[in-house]
N, C-alpha and C positions, 0 to 999 in steps of 0.2 A: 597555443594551438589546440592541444587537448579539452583544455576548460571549454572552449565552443563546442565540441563534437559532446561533452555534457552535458551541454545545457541545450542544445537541439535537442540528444536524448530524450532529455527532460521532459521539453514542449511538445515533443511530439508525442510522448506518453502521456501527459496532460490534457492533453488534445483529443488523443483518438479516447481513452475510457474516461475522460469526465465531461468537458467541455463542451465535447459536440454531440454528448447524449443530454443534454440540460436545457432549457431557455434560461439563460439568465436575466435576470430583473433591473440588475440595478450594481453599481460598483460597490456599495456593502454586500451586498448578497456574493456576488467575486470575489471578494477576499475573504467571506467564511468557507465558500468552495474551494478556494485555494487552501488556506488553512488546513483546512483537514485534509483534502488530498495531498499535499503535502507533507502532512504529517503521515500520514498513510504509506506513502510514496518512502519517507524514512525509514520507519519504526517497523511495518511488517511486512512489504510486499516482498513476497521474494525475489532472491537474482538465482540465477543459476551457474554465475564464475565464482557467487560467496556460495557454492555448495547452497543453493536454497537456503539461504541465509538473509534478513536484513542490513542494511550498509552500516545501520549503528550497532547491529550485533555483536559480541566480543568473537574474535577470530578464532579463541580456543572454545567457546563454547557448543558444545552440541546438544543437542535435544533427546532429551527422554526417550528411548523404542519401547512404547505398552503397545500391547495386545489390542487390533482395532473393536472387536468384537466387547471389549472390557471398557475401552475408554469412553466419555461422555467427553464430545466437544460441541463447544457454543459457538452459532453465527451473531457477530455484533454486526446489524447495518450499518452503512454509511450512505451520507447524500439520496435520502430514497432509495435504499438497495441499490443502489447504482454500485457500489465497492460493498463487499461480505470479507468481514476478518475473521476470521477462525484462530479457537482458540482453547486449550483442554480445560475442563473444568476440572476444578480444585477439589 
């Protein structure tokens, strides 16, 4: 019962920021948009029940607090800007 009410989540996240801002072309072209929103969707979007965290992020780790005024952070586009990850430079 839960796993459904996930994977609606899902699609309907899928849906409203990638899917239905796009023409898709073609079912290869689909599954490199999936691909990476996906990935995306894992690795950095935030939640806000994981404390603004990723779902693969380790539970005890927390993030650096620097100084906004001192730190240099990078936008990597995704999909034609369509998704911006942010991320501090090294």
């Amino acid at each position: 019962m839960w796993s459904n009410a996930h994977a609606e989540r899902w699609v309907r996240t899928v849906r409203a920021e990638v899917t239905n801002r796009m023409l898709i072309t073609g079912p290869r072209y689909l599954g490199v948009v999936m691909d990476r929103s996906t990935a995306h969707y894992n690795h950095h979007r935030p939640y806000q029940a994981r404390n603004l965290r990723p779902p693969d992020c380790d539970e005890n780790a927390l993030a650096a607090i620097t100084g906004l005024t001192t730190a240099e952070i990078r936008r990597r586009r995704l999909l034609g800007a369509l998704i911006n990850e942010y991320e501090r430079a090294a």
